[in-house]
Backbone as CSV, one residue per row, in Angstrom:
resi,resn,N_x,N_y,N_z,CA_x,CA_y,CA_z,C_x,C_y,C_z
1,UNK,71.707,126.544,-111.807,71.012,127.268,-110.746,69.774,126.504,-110.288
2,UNK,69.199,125.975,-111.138,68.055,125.041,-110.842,68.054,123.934,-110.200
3,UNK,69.309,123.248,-110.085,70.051,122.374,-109.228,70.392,122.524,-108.115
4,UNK,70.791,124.184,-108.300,71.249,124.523,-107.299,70.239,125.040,-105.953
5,UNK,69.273,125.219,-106.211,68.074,125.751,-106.104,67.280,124.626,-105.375
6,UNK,66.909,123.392,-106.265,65.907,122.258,-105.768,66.440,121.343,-105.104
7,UNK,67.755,120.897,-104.964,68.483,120.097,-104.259,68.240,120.677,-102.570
8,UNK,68.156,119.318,-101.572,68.071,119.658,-100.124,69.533,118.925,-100.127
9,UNK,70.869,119.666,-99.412,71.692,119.335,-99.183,72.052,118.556,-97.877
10,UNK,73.078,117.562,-97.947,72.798,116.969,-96.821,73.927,116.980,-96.139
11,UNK,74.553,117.816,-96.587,75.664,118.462,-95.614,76.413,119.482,-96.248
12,UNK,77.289,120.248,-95.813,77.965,121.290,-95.914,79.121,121.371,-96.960
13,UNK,79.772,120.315,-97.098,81.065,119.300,-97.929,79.844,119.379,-99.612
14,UNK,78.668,118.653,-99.217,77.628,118.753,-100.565,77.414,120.405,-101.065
15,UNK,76.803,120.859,-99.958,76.616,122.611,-100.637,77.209,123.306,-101.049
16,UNK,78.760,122.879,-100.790,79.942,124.029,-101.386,80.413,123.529,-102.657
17,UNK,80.702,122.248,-102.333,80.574,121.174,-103.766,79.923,121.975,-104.959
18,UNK,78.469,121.707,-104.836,77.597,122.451,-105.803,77.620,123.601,-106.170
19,UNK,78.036,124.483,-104.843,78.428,125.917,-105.047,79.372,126.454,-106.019
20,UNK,80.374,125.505,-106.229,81.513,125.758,-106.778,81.024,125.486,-108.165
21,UNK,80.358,124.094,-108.320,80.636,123.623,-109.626,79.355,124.620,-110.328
22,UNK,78.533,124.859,-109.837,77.691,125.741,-110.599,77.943,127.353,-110.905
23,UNK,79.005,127.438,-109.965,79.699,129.038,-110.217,80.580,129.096,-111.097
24,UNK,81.337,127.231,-111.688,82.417,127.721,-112.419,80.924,126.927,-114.290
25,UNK,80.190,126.814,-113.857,79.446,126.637,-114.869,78.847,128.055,-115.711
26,UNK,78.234,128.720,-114.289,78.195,130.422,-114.723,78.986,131.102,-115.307
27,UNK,80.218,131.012,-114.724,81.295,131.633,-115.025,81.833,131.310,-116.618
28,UNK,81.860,130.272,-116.591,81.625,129.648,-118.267,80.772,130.518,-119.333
29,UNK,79.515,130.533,-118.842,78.416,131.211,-119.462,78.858,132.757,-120.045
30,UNK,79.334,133.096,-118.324,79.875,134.776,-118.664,80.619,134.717,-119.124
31,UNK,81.586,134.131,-119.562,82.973,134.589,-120.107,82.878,134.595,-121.691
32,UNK,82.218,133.413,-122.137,82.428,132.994,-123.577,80.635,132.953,-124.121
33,UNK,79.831,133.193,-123.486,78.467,133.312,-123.948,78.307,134.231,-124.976
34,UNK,77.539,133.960,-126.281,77.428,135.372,-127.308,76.423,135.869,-126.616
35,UNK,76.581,137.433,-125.762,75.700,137.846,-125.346,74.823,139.273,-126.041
36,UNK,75.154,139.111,-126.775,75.128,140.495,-127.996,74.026,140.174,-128.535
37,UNK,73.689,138.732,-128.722,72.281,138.545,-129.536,71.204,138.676,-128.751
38,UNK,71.433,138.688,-127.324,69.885,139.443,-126.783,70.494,140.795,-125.937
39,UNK,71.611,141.000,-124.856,71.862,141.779,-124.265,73.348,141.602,-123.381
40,UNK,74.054,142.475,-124.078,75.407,142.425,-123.169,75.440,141.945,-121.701
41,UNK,74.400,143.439,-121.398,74.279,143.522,-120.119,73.329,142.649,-119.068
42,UNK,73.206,141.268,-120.094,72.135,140.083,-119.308,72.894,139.211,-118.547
43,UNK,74.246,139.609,-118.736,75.333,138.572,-118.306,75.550,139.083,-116.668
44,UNK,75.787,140.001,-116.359,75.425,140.864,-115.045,74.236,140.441,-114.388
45,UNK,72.547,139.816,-115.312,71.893,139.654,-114.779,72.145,138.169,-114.229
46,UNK,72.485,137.221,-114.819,73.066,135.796,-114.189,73.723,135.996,-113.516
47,UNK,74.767,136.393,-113.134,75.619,136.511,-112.076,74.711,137.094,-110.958
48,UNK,73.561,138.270,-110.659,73.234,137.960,-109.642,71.926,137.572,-109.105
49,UNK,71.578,136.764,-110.246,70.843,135.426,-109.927,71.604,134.401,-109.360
50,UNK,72.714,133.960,-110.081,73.202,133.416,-109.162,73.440,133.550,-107.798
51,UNK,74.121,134.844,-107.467,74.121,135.167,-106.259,73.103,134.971,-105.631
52,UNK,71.735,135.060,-105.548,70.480,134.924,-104.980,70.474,133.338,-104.983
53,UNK,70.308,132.845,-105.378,70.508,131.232,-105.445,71.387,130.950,-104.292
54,UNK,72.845,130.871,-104.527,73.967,130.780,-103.648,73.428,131.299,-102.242
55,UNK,72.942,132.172,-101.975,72.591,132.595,-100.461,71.237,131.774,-100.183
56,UNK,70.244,131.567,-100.788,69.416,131.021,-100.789,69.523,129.790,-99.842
57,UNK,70.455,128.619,-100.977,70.811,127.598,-100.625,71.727,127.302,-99.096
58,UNK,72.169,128.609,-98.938,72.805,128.688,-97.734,72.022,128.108,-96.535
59,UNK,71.723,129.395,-96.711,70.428,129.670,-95.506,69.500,128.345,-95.397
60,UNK,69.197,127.447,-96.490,68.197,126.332,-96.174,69.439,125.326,-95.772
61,UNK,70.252,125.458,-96.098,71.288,124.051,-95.829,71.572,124.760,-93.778
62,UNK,71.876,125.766,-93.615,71.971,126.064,-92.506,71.136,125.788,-91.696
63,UNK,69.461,125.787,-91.629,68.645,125.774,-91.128,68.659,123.844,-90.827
64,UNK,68.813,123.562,-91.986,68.529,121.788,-91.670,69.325,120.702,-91.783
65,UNK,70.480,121.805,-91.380,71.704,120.704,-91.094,72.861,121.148,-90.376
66,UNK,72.648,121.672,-89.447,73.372,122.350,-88.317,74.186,121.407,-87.751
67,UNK,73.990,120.201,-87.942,74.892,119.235,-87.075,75.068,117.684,-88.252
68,UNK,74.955,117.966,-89.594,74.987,116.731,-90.603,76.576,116.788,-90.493
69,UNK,76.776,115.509,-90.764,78.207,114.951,-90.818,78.487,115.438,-92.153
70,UNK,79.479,115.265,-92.460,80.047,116.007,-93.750,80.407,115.211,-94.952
71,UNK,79.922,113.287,-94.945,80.383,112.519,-95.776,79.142,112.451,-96.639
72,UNK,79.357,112.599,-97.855,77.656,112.526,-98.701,78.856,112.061,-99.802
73,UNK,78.194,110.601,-100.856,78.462,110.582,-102.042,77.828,111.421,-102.742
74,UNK,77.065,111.701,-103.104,76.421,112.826,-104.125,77.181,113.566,-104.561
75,UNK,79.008,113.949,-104.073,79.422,114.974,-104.644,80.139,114.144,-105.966
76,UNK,79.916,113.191,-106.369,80.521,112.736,-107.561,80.288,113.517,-108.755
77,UNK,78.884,113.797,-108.867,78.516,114.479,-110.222,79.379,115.956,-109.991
78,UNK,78.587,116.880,-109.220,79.152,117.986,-109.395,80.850,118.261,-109.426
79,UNK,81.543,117.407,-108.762,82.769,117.508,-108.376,83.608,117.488,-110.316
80,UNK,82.794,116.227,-111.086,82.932,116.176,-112.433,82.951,117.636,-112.658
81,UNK,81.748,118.024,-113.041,81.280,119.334,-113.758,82.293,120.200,-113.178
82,UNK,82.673,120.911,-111.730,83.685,121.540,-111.196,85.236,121.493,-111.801
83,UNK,85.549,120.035,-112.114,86.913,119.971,-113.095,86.682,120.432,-114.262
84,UNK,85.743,119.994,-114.871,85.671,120.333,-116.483,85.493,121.921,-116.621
85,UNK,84.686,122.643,-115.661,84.405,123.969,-116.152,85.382,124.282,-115.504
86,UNK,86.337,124.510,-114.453,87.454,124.862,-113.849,88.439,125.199,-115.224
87,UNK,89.099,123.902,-115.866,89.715,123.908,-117.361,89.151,124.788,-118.177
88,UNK,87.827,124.812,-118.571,87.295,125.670,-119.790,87.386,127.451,-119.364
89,UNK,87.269,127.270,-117.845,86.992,128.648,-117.396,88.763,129.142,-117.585
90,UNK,89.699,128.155,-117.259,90.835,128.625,-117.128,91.633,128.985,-118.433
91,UNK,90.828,128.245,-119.742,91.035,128.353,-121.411,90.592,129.741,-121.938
92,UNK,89.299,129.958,-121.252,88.762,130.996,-121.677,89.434,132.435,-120.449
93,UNK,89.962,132.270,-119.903,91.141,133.185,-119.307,92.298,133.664,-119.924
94,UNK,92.850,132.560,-120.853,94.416,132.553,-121.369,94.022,132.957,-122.631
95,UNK,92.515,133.042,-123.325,92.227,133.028,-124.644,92.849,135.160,-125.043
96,UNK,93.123,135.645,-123.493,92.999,137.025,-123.168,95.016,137.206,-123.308
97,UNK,95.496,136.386,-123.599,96.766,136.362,-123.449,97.442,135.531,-124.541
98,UNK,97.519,136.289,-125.885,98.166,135.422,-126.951,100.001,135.176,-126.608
99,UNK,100.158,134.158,-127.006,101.673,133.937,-126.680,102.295,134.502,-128.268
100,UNK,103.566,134.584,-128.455,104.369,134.634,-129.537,104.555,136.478,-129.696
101,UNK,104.485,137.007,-131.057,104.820,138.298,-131.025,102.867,138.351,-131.562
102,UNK,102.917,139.619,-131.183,101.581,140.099,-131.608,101.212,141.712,-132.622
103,UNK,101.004,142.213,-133.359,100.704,143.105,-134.008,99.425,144.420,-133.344
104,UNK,100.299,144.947,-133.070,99.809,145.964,-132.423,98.913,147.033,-133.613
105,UNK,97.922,147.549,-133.577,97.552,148.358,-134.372,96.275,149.639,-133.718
106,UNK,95.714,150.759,-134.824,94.811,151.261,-133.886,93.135,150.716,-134.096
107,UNK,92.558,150.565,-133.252,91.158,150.382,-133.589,90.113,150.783,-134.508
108,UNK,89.512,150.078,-135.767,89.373,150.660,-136.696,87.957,151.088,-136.928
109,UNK,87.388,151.579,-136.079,85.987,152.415,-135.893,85.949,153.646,-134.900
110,UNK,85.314,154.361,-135.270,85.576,155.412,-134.127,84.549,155.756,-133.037
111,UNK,83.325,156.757,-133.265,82.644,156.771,-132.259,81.530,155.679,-132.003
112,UNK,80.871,155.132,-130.487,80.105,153.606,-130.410,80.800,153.135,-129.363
113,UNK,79.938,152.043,-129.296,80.342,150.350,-128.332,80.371,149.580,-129.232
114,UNK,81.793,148.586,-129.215,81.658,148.383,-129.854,82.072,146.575,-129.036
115,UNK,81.744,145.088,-129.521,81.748,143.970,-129.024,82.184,142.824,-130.098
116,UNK,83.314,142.217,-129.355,84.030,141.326,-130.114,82.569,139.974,-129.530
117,UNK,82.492,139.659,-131.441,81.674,138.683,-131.288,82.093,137.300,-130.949
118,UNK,83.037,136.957,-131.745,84.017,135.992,-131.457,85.571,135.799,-131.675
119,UNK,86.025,135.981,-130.655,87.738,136.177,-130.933,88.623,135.378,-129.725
120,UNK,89.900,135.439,-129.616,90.906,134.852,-128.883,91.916,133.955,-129.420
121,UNK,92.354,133.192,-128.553,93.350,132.343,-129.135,93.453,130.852,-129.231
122,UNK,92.587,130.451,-128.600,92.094,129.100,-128.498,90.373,129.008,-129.321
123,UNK,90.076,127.199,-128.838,89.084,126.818,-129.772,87.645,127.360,-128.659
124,UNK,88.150,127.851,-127.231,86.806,128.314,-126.444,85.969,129.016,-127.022
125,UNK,86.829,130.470,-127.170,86.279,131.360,-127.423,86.309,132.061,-128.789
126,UNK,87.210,131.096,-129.457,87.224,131.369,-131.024,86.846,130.276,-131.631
127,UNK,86.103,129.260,-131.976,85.885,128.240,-132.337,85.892,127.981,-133.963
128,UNK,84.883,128.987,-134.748,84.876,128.839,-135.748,85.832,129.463,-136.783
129,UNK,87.021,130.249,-135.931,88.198,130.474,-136.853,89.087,129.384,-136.099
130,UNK,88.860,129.265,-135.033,90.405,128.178,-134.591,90.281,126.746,-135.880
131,UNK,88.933,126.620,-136.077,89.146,125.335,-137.412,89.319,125.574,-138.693
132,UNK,89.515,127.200,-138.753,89.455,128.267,-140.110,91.019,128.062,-140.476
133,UNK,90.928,128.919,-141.831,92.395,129.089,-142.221,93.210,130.319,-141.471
134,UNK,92.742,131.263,-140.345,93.558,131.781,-139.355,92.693,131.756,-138.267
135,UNK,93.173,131.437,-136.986,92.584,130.954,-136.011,92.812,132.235,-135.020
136,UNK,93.580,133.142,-135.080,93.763,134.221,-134.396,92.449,135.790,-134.786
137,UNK,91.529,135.421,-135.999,91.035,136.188,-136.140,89.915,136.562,-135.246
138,UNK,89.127,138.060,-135.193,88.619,138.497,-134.544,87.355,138.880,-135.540
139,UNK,85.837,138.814,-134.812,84.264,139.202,-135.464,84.251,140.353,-134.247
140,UNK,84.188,141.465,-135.097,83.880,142.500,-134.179,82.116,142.566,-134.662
141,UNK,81.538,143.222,-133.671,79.873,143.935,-133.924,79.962,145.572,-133.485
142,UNK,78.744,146.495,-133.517,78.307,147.279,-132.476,77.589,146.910,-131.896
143,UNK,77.429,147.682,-130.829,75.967,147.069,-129.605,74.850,148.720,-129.768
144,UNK,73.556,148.672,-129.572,72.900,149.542,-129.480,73.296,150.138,-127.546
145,UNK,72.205,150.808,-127.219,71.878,151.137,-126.166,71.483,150.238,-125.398
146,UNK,70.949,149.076,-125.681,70.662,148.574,-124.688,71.478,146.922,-124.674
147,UNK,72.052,147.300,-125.268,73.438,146.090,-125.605,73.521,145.014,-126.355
148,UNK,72.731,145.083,-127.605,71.709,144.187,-128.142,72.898,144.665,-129.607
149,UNK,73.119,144.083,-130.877,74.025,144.432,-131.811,72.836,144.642,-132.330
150,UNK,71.760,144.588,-132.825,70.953,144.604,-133.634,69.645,144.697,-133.015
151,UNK,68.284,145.640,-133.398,67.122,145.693,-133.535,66.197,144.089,-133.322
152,UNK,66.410,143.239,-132.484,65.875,142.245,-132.011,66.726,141.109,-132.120
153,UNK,66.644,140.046,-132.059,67.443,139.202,-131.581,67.576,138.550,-133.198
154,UNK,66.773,138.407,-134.334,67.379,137.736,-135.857,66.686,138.779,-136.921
155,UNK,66.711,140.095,-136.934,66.271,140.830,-137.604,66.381,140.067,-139.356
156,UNK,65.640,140.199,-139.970,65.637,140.830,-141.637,66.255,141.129,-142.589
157,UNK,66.205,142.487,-141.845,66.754,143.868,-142.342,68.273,144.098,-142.209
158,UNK,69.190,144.202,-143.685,70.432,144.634,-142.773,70.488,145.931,-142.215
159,UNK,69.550,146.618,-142.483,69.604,148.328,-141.928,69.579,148.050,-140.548
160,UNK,68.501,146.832,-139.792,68.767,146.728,-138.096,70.083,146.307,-137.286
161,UNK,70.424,146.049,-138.276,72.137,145.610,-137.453,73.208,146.985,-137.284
162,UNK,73.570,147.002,-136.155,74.410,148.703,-135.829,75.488,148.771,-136.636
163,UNK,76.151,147.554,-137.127,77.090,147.826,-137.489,77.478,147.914,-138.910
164,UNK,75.928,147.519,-139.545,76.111,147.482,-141.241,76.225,149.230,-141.395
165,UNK,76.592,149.669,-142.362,77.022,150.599,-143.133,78.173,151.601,-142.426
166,UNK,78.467,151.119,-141.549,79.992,151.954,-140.116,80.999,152.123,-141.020
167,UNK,81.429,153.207,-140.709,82.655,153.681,-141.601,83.767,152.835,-140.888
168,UNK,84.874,152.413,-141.846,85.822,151.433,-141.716,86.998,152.466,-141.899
169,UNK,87.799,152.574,-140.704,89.410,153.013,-140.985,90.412,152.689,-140.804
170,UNK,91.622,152.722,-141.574,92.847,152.090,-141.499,93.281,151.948,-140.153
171,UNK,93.846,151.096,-139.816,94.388,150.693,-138.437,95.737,150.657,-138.315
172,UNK,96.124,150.768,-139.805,97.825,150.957,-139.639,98.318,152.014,-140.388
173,UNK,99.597,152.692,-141.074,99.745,153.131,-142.423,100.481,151.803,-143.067
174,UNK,100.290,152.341,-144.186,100.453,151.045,-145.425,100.329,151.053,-146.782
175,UNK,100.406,149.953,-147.129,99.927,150.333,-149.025,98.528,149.526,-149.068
176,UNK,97.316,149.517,-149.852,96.425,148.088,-150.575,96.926,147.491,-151.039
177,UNK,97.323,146.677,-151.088,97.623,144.752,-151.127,96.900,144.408,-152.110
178,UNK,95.422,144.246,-151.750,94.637,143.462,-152.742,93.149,144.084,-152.462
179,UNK,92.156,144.432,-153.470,90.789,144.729,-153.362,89.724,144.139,-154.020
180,UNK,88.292,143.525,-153.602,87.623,143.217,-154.020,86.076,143.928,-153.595
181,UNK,85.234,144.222,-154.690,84.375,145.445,-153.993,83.446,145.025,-155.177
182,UNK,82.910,143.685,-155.330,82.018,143.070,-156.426,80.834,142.360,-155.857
183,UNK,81.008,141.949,-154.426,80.045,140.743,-154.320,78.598,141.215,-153.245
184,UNK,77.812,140.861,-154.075,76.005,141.813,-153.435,76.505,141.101,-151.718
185,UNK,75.434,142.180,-151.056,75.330,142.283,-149.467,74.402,141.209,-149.229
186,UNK,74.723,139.980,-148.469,73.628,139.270,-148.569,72.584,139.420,-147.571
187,UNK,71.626,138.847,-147.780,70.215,139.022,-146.430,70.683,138.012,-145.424
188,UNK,70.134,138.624,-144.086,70.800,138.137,-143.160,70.369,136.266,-142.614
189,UNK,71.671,135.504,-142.314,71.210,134.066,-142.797,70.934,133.591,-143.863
190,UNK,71.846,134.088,-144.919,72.134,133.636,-146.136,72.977,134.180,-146.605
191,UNK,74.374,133.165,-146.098,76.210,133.197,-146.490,76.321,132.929,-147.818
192,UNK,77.320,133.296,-148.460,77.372,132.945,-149.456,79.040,132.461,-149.377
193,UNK,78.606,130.979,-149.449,80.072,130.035,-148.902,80.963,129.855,-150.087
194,UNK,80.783,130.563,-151.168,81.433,130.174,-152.397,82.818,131.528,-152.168
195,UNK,82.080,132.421,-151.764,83.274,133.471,-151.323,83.574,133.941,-150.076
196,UNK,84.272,133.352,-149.022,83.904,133.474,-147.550,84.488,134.520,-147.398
197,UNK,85.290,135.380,-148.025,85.784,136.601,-147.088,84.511,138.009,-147.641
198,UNK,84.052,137.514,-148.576,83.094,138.461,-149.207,84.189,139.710,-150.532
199,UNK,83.463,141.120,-149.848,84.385,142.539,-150.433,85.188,142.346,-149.300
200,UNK,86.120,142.595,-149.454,87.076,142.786,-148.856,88.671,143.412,-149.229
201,UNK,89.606,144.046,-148.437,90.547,144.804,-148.346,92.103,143.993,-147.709
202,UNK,92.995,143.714,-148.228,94.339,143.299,-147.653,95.372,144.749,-147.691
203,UNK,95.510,145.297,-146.116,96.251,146.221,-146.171,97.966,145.726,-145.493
204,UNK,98.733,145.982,-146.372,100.381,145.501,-146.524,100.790,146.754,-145.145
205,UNK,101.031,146.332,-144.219,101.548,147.448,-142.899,103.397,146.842,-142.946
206,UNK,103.756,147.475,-142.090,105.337,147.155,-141.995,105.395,146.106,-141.075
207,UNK,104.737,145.333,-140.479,104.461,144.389,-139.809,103.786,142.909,-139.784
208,UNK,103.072,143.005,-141.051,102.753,142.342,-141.890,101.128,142.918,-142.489
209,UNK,100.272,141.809,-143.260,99.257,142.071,-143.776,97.788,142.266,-143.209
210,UNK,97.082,142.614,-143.133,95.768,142.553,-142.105,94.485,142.582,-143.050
211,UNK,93.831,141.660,-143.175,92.209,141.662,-143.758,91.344,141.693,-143.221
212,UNK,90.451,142.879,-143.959,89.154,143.084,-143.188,88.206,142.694,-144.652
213,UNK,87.214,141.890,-143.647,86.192,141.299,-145.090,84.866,141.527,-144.655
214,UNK,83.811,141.168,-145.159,82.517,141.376,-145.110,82.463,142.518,-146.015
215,UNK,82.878,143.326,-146.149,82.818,144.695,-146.743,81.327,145.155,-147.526
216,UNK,81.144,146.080,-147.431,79.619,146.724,-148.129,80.354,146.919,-149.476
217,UNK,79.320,146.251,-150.072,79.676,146.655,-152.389,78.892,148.018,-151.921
218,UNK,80.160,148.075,-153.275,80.461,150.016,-153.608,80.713,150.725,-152.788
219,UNK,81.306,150.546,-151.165,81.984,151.248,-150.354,83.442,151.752,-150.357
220,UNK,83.973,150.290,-150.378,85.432,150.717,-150.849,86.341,151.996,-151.492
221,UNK,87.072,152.435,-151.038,87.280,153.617,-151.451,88.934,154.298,-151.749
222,UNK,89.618,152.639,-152.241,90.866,152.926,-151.702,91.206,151.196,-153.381
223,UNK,92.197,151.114,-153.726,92.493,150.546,-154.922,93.850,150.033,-154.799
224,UNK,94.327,148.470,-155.421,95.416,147.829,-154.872,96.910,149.145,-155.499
225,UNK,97.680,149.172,-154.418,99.214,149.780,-154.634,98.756,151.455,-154.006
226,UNK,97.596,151.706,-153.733,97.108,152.974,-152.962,97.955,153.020,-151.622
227,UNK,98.618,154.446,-151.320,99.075,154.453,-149.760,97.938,155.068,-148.559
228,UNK,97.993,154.781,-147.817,97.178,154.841,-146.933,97.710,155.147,-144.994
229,UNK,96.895,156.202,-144.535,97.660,156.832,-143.832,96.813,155.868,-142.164
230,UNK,97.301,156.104,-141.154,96.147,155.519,-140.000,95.195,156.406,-139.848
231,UNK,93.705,155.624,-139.667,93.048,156.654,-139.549,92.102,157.350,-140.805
232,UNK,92.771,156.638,-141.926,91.888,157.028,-143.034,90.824,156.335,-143.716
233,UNK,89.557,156.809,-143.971,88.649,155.832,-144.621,88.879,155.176,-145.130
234,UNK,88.356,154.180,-145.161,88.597,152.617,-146.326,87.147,152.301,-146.867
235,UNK,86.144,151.812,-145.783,85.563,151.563,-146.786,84.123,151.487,-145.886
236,UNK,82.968,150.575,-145.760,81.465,150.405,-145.070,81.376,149.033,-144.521
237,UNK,81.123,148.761,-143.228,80.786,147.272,-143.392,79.567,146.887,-143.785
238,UNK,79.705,145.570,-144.591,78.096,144.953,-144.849,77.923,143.676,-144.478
239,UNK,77.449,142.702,-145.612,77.072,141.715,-145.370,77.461,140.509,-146.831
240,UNK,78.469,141.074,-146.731,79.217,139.882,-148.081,79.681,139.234,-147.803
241,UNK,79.844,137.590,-148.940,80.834,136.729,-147.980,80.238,135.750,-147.367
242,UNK,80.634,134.599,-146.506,80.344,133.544,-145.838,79.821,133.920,-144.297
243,UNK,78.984,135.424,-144.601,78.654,135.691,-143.137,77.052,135.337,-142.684
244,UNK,76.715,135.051,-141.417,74.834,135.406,-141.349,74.605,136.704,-141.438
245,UNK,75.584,137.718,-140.547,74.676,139.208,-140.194,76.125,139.707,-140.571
246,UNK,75.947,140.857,-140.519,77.372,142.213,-140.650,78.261,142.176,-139.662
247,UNK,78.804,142.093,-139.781,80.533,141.856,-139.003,81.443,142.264,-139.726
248,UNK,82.729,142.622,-138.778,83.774,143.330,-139.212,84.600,142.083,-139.345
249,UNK,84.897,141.122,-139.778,86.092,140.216,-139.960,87.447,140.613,-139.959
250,UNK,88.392,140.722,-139.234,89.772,141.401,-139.241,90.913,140.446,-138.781
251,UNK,91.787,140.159,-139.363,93.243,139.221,-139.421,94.173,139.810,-139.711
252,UNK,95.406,139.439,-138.973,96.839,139.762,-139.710,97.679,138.374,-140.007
253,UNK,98.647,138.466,-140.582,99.217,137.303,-141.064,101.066,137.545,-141.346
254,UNK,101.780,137.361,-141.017,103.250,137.620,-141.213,103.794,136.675,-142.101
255,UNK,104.064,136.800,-142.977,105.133,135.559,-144.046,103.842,134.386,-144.158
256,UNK,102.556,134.630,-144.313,101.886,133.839,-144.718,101.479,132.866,-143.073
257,UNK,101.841,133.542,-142.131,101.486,132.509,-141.138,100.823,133.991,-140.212
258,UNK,99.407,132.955,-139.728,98.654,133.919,-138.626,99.621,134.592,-137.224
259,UNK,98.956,135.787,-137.140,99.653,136.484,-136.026,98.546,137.294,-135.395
260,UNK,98.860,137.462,-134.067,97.737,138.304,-132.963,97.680,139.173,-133.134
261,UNK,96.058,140.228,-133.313,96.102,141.573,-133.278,95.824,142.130,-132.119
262,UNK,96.806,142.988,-131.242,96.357,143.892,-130.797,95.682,145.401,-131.186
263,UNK,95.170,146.077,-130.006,94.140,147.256,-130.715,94.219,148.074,-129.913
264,UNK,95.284,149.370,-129.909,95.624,150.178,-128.870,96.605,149.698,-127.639
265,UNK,97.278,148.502,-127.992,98.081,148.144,-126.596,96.700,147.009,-126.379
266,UNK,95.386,146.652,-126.302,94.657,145.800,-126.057,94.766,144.437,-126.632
267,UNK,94.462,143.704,-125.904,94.091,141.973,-126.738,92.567,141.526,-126.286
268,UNK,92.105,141.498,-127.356,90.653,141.159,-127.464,90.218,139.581,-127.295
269,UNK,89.415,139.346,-126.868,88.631,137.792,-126.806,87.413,138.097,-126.871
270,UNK,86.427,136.914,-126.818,84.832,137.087,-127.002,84.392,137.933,-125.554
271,UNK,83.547,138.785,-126.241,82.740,139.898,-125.112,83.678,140.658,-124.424
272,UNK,84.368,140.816,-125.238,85.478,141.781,-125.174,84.803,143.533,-125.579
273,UNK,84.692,144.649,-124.996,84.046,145.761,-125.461,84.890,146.886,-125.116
274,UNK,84.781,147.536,-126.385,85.564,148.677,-126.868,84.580,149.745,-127.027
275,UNK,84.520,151.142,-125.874,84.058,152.277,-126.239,84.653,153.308,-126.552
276,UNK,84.015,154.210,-127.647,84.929,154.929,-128.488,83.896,156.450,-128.600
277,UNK,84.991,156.989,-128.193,83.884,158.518,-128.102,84.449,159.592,-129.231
């Protein structure tokens, strides 16, 4: 925008040029930006800043070049940036559309907003599971009121994060698989990489397996070969595990190989938001 902004264009072929490549740069921003750590709803505010910019630039390119010829090298750079974010914008589109079969299940929190921190199907918008041992997994958060997951932007406290102590419910019926409900809640920005899934729960569905980790010690409330109905408590989220802050970590897996979760008929990607009344 600042480019977009201080540049005197010297023709019309240049202004749209820029127009483009800085809209598909925005557009970048909005799509796959973690916007949860200051405000959901800040992403709305770029977009119409941008817009103000974009007309801006109009209006001065109109005024002082009513009759410029239309050949300018200058569009080399932006024309770059325009391909590259064009691709990323078009990655982070498809990240909304898993291919293969996908696992349908119900959403496992109930009342809230709630914001996929990082999820999809590619390395855009899932990055740090696409190099993980399942790359289809999903970091859910809550958001407060003002769209923020947490009481300032790197709180402390795990009590400031919305989503530490949220009741956790089954998303499928099934049996427990496997339980672990031993490892302390850590302070926030300090993972503990020796056990990355933390407490955590493997529930066996007829479709295959699904793990939810981070889990709050001494929440758990459910023991391996237990049946379990949809909809029924399981357990608290916390802060165990290879995490910075509280997150819901959730995967499914078929015959040992990753598979897509859907959530109500939905497919989730980053800044993806689920309200639940």
């Amino acid at each position: 925008m600042v480019w977009l902004f201080s540049l005197r264009h010297r023709s019309w072929l240049n202004w749209a040029v820029w127009v483009l490549a800085c809209g598909s740069i925005i557009a970048f921003a909005f799509m796959t930006g973690s916007w949860a750590f200051t405000s959901y709803y800040l992403r709305y505010v770029l977009l119409g800043l941008f817009t103000v910019v974009a007309v801006f630039s109009y209006y001065r390119t109109k005024r002082s070049n009513l009759h410029a010829r239309t050949r300018d090298s200058r569009i080399i750079v932006p024309s770059a940036f325009l391909l590259l974010f064009v691709v990323l914008d078009a990655l982070a589109i498809a990240s909304y559309y898993p291919s293969g079969k996908t696992f349908d299940v119900a959403f496992p929190f109930r009342s809230g907003t709630y914001y996929v921190l990082q999820g999809g199907v590619n390395i855009v918008t899932n990055p740090f599971h696409a190099l993980g041992d399942n790359k289809l997994a999903i970091d859910i958060v809550k958001l407060n009121a003002l769209g923020n997951r947490a009481d300032g932007i790197a709180p402390r406290a795990l009590s400031a994060y919305r989503i530490f102590g949220e009741k956790l419910y089954s998303p499928c019926q099934g049996s427990i698989f496997e339980v672990r409900d031993s490892l302390p809640d850590n302070p926030p920005g300090n993972p503990d990489i020796e056990h990355p899934e933390g407490n955590y729960i493997v529930l066996k569905c007829a479709k295959g397996k699904i793990l939810m980790a981070h889990l709050r010690r001494g929440s758990i409330r459910v023991a391996p070969g237990d049946v379990v109905t949809m909809g029924q408590p399981l357990a608290e989220i916390g802060n165990s595990g290879n995490t910075l802050e509280p997150h819901l970590h959730i995967d499914a897996t078929k015959d040992g190989m990753a598979i897509g979760l859907t959530f109500d008929g939905q497919s989730l990607s980053i800044n993806s938001l689920i309200k639940r009344t």
